[in-house]
C-alpha positions as CSV (number, residue, x, y, z in Angstrom):
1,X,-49.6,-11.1,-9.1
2,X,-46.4,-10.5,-10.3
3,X,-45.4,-12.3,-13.4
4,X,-42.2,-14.6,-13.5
5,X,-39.3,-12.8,-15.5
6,X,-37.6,-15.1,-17.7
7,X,-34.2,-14.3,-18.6
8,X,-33.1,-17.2,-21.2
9,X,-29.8,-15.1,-21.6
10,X,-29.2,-16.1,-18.4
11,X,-27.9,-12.3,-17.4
12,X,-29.3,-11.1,-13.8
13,X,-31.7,-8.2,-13.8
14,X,-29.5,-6.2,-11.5
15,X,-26.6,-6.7,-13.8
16,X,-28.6,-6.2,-17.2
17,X,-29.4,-2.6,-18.8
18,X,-27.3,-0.2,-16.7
19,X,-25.3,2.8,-18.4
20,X,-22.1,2.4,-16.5
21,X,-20.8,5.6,-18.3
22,X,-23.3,8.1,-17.0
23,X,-22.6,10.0,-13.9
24,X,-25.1,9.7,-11.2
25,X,-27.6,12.5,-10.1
26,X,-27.2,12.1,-6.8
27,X,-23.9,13.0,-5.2
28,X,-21.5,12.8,-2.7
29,X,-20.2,16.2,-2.7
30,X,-23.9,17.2,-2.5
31,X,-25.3,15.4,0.7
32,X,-22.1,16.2,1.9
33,X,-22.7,19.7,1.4
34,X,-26.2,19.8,3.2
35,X,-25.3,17.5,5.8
36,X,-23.0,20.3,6.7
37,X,-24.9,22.8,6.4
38,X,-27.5,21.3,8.6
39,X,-24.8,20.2,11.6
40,X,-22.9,23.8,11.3
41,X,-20.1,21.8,10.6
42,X,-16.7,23.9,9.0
43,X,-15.1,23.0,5.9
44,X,-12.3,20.7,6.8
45,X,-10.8,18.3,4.4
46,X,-10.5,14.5,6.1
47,X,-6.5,13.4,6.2
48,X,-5.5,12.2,2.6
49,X,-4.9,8.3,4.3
50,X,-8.0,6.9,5.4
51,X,-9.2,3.6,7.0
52,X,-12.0,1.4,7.1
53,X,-12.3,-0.3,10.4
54,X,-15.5,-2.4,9.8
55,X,-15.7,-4.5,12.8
56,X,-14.3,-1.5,14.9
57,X,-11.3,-3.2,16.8
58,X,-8.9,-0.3,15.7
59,X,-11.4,2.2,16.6
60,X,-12.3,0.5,19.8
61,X,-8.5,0.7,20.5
62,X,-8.1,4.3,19.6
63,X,-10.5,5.5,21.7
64,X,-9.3,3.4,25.0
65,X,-6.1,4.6,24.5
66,X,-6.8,8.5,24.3
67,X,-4.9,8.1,20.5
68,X,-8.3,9.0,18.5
69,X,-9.8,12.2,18.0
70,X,-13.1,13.4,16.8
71,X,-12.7,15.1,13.1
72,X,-14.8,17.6,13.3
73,X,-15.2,18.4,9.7
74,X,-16.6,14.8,8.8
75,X,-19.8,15.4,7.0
76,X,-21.3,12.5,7.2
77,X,-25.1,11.1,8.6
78,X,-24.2,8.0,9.1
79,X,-20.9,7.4,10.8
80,X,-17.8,9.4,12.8
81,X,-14.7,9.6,11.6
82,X,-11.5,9.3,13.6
83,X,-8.0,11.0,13.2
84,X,-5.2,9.5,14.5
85,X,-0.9,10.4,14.2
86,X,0.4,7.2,13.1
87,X,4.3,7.2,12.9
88,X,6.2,8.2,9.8
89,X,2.6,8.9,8.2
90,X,0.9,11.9,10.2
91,X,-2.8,12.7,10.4
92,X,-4.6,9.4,9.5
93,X,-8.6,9.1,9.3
94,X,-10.7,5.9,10.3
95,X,-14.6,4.6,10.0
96,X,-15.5,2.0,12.0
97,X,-18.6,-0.6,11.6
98,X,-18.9,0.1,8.2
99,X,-19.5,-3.0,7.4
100,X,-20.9,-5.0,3.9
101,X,-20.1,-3.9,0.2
102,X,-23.2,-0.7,0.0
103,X,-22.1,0.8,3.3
104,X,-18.3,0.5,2.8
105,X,-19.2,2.4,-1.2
106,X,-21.4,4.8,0.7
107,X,-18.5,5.8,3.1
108,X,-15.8,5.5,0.7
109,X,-17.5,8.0,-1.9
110,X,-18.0,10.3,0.5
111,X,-14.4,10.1,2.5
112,X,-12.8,10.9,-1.4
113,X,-15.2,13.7,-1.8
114,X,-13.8,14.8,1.3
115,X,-9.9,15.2,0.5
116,X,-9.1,11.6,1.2
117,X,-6.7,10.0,-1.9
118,X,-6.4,6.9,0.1
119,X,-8.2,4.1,1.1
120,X,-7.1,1.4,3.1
121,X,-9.9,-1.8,3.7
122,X,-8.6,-4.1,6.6
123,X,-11.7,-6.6,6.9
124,X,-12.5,-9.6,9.5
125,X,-12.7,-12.6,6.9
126,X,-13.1,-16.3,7.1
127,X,-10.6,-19.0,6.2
128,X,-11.6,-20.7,2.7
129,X,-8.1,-22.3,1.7
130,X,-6.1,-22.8,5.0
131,X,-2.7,-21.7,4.0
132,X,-1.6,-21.3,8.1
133,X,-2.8,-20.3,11.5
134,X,-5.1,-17.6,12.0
135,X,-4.8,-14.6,12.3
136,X,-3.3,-13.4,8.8
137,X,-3.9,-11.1,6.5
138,X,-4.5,-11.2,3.2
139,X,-3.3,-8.4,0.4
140,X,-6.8,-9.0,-1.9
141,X,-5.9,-8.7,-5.5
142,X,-9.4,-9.8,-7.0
143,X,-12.6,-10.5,-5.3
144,X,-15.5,-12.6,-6.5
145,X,-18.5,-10.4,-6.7
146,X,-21.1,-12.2,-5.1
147,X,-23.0,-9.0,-4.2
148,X,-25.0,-6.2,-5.7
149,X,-23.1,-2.8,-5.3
150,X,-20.5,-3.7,-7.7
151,X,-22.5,-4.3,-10.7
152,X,-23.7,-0.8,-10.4
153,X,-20.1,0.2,-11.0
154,X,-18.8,-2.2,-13.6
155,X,-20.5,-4.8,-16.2
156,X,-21.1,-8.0,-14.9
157,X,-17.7,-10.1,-14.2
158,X,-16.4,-13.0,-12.4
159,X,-14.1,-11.3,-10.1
160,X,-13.6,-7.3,-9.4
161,X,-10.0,-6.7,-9.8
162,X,-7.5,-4.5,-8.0
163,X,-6.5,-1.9,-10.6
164,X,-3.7,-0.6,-9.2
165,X,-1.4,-4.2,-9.8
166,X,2.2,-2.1,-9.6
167,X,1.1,-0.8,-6.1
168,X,-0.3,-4.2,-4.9
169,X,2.9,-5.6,-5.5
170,X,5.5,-3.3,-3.9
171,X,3.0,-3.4,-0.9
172,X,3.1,-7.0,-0.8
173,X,7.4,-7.0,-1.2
174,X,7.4,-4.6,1.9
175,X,4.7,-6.1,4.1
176,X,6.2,-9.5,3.8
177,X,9.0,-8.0,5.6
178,X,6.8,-7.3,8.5
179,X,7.9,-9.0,11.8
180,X,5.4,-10.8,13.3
181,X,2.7,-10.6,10.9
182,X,1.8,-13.0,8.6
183,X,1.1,-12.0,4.8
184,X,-0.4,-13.4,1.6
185,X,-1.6,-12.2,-1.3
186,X,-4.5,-13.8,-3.2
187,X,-8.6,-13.7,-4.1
188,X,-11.6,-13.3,-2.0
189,X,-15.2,-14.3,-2.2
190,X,-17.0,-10.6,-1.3
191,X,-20.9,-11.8,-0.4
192,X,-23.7,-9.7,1.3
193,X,-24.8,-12.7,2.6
194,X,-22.2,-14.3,5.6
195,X,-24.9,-16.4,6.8
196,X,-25.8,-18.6,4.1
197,X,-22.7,-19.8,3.2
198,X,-23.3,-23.2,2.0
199,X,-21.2,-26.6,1.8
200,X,-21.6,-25.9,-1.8
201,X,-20.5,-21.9,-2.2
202,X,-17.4,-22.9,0.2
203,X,-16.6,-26.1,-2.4
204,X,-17.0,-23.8,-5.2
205,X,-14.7,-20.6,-3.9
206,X,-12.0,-23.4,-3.0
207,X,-12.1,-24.9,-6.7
208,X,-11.7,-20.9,-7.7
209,X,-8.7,-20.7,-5.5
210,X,-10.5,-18.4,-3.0
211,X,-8.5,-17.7,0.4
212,X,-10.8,-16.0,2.2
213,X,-14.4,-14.5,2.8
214,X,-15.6,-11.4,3.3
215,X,-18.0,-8.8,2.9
216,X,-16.7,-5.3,1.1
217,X,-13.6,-6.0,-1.6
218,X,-15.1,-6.5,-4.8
219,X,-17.6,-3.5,-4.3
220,X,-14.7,-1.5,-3.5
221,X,-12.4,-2.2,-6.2
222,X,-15.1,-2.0,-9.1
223,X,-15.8,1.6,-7.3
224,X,-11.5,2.2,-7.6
225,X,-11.5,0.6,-11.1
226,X,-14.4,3.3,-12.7
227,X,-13.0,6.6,-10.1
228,X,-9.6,6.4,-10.7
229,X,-9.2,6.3,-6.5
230,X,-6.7,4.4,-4.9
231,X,-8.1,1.6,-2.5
232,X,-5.9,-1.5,-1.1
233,X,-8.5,-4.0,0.5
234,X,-6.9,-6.6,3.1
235,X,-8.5,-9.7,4.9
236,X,-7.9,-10.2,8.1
237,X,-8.8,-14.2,8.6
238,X,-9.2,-14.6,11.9
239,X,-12.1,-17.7,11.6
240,X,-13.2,-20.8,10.2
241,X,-16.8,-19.7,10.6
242,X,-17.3,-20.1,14.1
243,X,-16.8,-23.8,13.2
244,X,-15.1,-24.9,16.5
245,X,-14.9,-23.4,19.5
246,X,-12.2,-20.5,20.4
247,X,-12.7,-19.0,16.9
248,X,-12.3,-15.6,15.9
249,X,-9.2,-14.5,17.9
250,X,-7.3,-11.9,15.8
251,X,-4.3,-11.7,18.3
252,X,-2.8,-8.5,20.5
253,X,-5.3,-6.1,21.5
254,X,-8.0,-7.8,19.1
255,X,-5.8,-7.4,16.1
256,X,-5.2,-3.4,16.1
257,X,-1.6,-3.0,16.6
258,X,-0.9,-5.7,13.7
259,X,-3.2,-3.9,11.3
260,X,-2.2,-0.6,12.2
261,X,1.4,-2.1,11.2
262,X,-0.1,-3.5,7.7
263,X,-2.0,0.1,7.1
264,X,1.5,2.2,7.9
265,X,3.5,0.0,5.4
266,X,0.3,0.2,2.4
267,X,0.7,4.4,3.2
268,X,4.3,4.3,3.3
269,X,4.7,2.4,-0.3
270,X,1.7,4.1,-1.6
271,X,3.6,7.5,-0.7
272,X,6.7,6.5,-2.1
C-alpha cells in the first residue's frame, strides 16, 4: 500500500520540483514531422491567424455553409484543421472540440510549430459575476489556475496572466466598438473539472472577482507567457450552469457570426 505523502509546506506534488527552464524532449516539430510522414501529407505552413473553436459552433457553421475547407497540410493525429477567408484578414485556420486546458496546449503547440503566430481562444463559459444577459464575451486578462497543464509551464501562482497587456487593451478599445456584441474584460476560473463545481468554488471565484468559468485560459497563457507566442483567450458566457431551463443559448447561428466578428477585430489590432 501506498504510503500517505505529507507535504507540511503545503506545495502540491504536481507543482513542486519541476525545471521550468529545461526544454522538453519530446516535441512538437517532431510528431509533427512523423505524423506527416506517415499520412503523405506535404509541407504546408497553417495560416498565421488561428482559432480554437472548442465546442465546435464556428466549425459546425463553416462547414454548413460551404465557407470551410480542409487544410491539407495539418499534421496533426488528433484533430482537422479548417481554413477559412475571413474579410479584411485572409486565410484563417480553426480547430474545433478541442476542448479542456491539456488538449487546447497540445493543439496550440503544434498549430505554432506549424507557421501559426496567432492564437485566438473563443471558449463557452459559465456566468460567475452576472454583469448582464447572456451571451457575452469576455476579453480574459488572468485566469485562476485550477488545473494541471499550466504548472508544467510556470511555477505555481494564483492566476496565469495575459502577457501581452498592451495588445489586450487596444483589443478591448476596438471590440467595445463592436455593434451588437457585448464586451468585458476581466478574470476567469480555468478548471479541468466543470462538473464539480461546488456552492463553495463558485463563493470563492465571486470573492476573487471571477466573471466567468471555463476550461483552457490559464493553461494557455502560462504556455504564451514561457513561448513568447501571442494567444488572446475570450469567454463566451452563454450559461448559468444549466441552472434553469432555456440555458446555454449563445445567439445567431449558435454564436458563430458574433465570434467570428470578436476574432476579425483581435487579428485586425493584433496586425496593426
Amino acid at each position: 500500500m501506498d504510503k500517505k505523502i505529507d507535504r507540511a509546506d503545503g506545495a502540491w506534488p504536481i507543482a513542486g520540483e519541476k525545471d521550468h527552464s529545461a526544454p522538453s524532449v519530446f516535441r512538437p516539430e517532431a510528431l509533427l514531422r512523423e505524423a506527416r510522414r506517415q499520412r503523405e501529407l506535404p509541407l504546408v505552413a497553417v495560416p498565421e491567424v488561428c482559432v480554437l473553436d472548442p465546442d465546435g459552433d464556428v466549425v459546425r457553421y463553416l462547414k454548413r455553409t460551404g465557407a470551410g475547407r480542409i487544410h491539407e497540410g495539418w499534421a496533426c493525429y488528433h484533430t482537422e484543421l479548417l481554413a477559412f477567408d475571413l474579410e479584411g484578414i485572409g486565410e484563417v485556420g480553426i480547430v474545433g472540440c478541442a476542448v479542456g486546458a491539456p488538449f487546447a496546449v497540445l493543439v496550440a503547440e503544434q498549430l505554432f510549430a506549424s507557421g501559426c503566430r496567432l492564437l485566438v481562444s473563443v471558449t463557452s463559459a459559465g456566468q460567475i459575476t452576472p454583469i448582464g444577459p447572456t451571451p457575452y464575451f469576455v476579453l480574459i486578462d488572468r485566469a485562476l489556475r485550477d488545473e494541471g497543464t499550466s504548472y508544467h509551464y510556470l511555477p505555481g501562482s494564483t492566476f496565469a496572466e495575459a502577457p501581452d497587456a498592451k495588445l489586450l487593451a487596444r483589443v478591448e478599445q476596438t471590440g467595445l466598438a463592436l455593434p451588437g456584441i457585448a464586451l468585458h474584460r476581466g478574470a476567469t476560473w480555468t478548471t479541468d473539472a466543470p462538473y464539480r463545481e461546488t456552492e463553495s468554488a463558485i463563493a470563492r471565484a465571486r470573492q476573487l472577482g471571477l466573471l466567468a468559468v471555463e476550461m483552457e485560459a490559464a493553461a494557455l497563457y502560462a504556455f504564451s507567457a514561457t513561448s513568447g507566442r501571442s494567444i488572446v483567450c475570450f469567454a463566451h458566457v452563454t450559461n448559468s450552469m444549466a441552472r434553469t431551463e432555456g440555458d446555454f443559448e449563445k445567439g445567431e447561428a449558435d454564436g458563430a457570426k458574433a465570434t467570428l466578428a470578436v476574432i476579425a477585430t483581435t487579428a485586425r489590432v493584433w496586425r496593426s
